[in-house]
Every structure is written in structure tokens, then in C-alpha cells.
DOPA-76156 format. One record per residue (C-alpha): residue number from 1; residue in one letter; x, z, y. Coordinates in Angstrom, 1 decimal, decimal comma. Layout:
residues N
   num   residu       xx       zz       yy
   NUM        A        X        Z        Y
...
//
This chain:
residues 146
   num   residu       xx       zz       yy
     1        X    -13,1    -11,1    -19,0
     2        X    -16,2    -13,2    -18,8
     3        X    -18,0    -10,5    -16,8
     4        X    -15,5    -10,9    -14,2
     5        X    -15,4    -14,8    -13,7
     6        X    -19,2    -14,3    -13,7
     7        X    -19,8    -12,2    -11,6
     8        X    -18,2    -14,2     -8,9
     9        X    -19,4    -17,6     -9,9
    10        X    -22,8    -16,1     -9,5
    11        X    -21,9    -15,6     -5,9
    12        X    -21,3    -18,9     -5,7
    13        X    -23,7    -20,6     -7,4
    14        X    -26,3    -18,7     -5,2
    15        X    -24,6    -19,8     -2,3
    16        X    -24,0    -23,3     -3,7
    17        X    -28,1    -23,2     -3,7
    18        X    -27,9    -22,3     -0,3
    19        X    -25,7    -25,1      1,1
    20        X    -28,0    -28,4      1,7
    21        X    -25,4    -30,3      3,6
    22        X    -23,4    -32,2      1,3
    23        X    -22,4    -33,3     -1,7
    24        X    -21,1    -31,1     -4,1
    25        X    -17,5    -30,8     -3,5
    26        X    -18,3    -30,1      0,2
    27        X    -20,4    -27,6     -0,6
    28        X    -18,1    -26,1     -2,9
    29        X    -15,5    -26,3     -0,6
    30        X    -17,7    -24,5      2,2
    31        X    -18,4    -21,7     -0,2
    32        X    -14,8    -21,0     -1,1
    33        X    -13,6    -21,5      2,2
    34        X    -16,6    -18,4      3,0
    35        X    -15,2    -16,2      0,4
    36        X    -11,3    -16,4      1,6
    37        X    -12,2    -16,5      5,4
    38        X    -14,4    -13,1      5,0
    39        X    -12,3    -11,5      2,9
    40        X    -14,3    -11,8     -0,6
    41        X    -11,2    -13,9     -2,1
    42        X     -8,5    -11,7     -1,1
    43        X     -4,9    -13,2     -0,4
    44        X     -3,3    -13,3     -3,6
    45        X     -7,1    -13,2     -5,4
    46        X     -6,7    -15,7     -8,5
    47        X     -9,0    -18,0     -8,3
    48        X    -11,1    -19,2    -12,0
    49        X     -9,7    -22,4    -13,9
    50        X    -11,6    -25,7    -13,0
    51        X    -13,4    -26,1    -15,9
    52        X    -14,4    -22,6    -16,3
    53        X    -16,1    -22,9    -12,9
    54        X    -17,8    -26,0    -13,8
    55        X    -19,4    -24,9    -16,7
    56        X    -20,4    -21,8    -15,1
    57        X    -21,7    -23,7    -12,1
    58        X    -23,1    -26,0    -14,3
    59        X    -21,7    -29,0    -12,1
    60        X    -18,9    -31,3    -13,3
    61        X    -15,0    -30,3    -13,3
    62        X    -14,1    -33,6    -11,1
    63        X    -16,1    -32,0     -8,1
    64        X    -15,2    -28,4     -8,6
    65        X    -11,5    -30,3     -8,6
    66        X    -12,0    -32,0     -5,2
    67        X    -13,0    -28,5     -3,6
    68        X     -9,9    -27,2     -4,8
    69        X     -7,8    -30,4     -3,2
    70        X     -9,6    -29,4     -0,2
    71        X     -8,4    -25,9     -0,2
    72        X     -4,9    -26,7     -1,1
    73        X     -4,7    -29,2      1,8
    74        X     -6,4    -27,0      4,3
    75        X     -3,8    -24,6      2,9
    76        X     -6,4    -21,6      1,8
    77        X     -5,7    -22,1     -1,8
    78        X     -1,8    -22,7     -3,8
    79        X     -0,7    -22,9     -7,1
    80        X      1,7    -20,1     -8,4
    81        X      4,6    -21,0    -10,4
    82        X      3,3    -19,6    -13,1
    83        X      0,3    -22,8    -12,4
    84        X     -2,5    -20,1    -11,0
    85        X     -4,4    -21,3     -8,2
    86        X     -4,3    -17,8     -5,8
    87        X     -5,7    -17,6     -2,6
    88        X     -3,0    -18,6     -0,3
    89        X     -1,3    -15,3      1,7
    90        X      1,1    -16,2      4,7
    91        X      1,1    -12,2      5,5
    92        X      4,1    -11,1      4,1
    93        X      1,6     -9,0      2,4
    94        X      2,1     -8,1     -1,6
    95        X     -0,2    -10,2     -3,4
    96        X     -2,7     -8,8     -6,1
    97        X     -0,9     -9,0     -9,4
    98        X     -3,6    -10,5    -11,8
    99        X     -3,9     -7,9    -14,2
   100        X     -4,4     -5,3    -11,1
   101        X     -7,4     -7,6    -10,3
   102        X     -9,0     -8,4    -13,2
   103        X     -8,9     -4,7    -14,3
   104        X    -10,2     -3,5    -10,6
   105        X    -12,9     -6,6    -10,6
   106        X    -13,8     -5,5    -14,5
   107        X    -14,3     -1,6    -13,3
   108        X    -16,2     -2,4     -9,9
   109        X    -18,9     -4,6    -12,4
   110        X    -19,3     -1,4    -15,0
   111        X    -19,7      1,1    -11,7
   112        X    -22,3     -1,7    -10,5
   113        X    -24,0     -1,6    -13,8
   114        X    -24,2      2,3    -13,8
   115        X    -25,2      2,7    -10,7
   116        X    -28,1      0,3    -11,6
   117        X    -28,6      2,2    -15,0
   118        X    -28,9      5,7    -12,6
   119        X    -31,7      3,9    -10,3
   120        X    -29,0      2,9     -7,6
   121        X    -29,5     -0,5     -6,4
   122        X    -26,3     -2,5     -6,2
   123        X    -26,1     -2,8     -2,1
   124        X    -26,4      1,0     -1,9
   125        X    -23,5      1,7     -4,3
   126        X    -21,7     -0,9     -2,5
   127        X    -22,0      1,3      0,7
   128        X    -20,9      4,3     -1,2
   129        X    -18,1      2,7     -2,5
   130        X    -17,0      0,9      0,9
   131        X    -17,8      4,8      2,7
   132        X    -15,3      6,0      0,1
   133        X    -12,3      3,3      0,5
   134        X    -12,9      4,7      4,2
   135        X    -12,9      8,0      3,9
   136        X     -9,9      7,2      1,8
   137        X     -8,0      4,9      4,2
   138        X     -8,1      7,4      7,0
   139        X     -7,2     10,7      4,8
   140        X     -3,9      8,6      4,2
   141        X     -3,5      7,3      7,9
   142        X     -3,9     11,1      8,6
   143        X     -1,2     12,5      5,9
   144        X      1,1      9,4      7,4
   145        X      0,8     11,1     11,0
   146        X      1,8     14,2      9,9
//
């Protein structure tokens, strides 16, 4: 489990790093905003507890908190009833269950790490993998039209 949280809080501290404007809430709250408005965070994606993405930020729990207020009032970001913070999904869409995404996010990092094991950098297995969810996608638009 920790391999999943940190693999995305990685992301994000990077691009925490990245932000200059700011203080830290603000950039935090740019970051996620980022990740839901390109797609990273999914609708539905659960979002980490606030004091596991402190510590793994390495910045203190009342700004990671005030990011998250942030999100919730710009309405990117809601709490479940089960008291998850998910990434907010007005589609009508089914949401990713959590299990579903931790155990997709935990496979994706050990296909990274063999592909780095087998001399495959990361952004080319990426492209393999996003060519294959392609390829995929249209062989089902395809059956459908049949």
C-alpha cells in the first residue's frame, strides 16, 4: 500500500518543487487541481489521508488541510459517506471502487519496476501501455459496431 500513496505523492512533491508562487497550501492546491483537471486523479480517484500526505510531502497537515478546503469548495474534491475524500464526478459516470484502484495503481508500479528491471525506461513503457489501452478501446468500439 505504501508504494501506491508514494508513487503519487512523488508526483507531487516534484511538482510542489516546481510551483514558486505561493505559499504552501496554494501550491498544493494548484498541484491537485493539475492532477484532476488532466485526468491523473480520475473522478472517483481516492485521494491519500491528510496526514499521510504531510508526512510524505514533508510539509505540515494544517496546509495539506487548506488545499483540500480549497478543492472541496471549488467542488473538485468530496468526502464519501464512508469519510474518503474522492475526486469529485458530476458524470453520471461509475466511480472507481477503491480496491479496483489501489490494486490497478499497485500493478501499474510493479509493470513500471519491470520494465525498468528489463532496461525500459519508465516514459517508454508508459507509451506501450497507453498504445495498448488504445488498441484496446477501439477493438471494443469495433465489436460494439458489429
Amino acid at each position: 500500500m505504501a508504494d501506491f500513496w508514494a508513487s503519487r505523492s512523488g508526483r507531487w512533491r516534484i511538482r510542489m518543487r516546481e510551483e514558486a508562487d505561493g505559499n504552501i497550501h496554494e501550491r498544493l492546491f494548484r498541484v491537485l487541481r493539475d492532477e484532476i483537471e488532466d485526468g491523473r486523479l480520475p473522478p472517483g480517484a481516492i485521494v491519500p489521508p491528510v496526514q499521510r500526505v504531510a508526512e510524505e510531502l514533508r510539509i505540515e497537515a494544517d496546509e495539506v488541510t487548506k488545499a483540500i478546503e480549497m478543492l472541496v469548495a471549488a467542488d473538485l474534491l468530496k468526502h464519501r459517506e464512508n469519510g474518503r475524500l474522492c475526486v469529485t464526478d458530476d458524470s453520471g459516470d461509475a466511480t472507481v471502487g477503491d480496491k479496483t484502484q489501489v490494486l490497478f495503481e499497485q500493478n501499474l508500479i510493479k509493470a513500471a519496476r519491470y520494465a525498468t528491471e528489463m532496461g525500459i525506461s519508465t516514459v517508454d513503457a508508459t507509451g506501450v501501455f497507453r498504445a495498448k489501452m488504445a488498441e484496446t478501446l477501439k477493438s471494443r468500439e469495433q465489436d460494439e459496431d458489429d
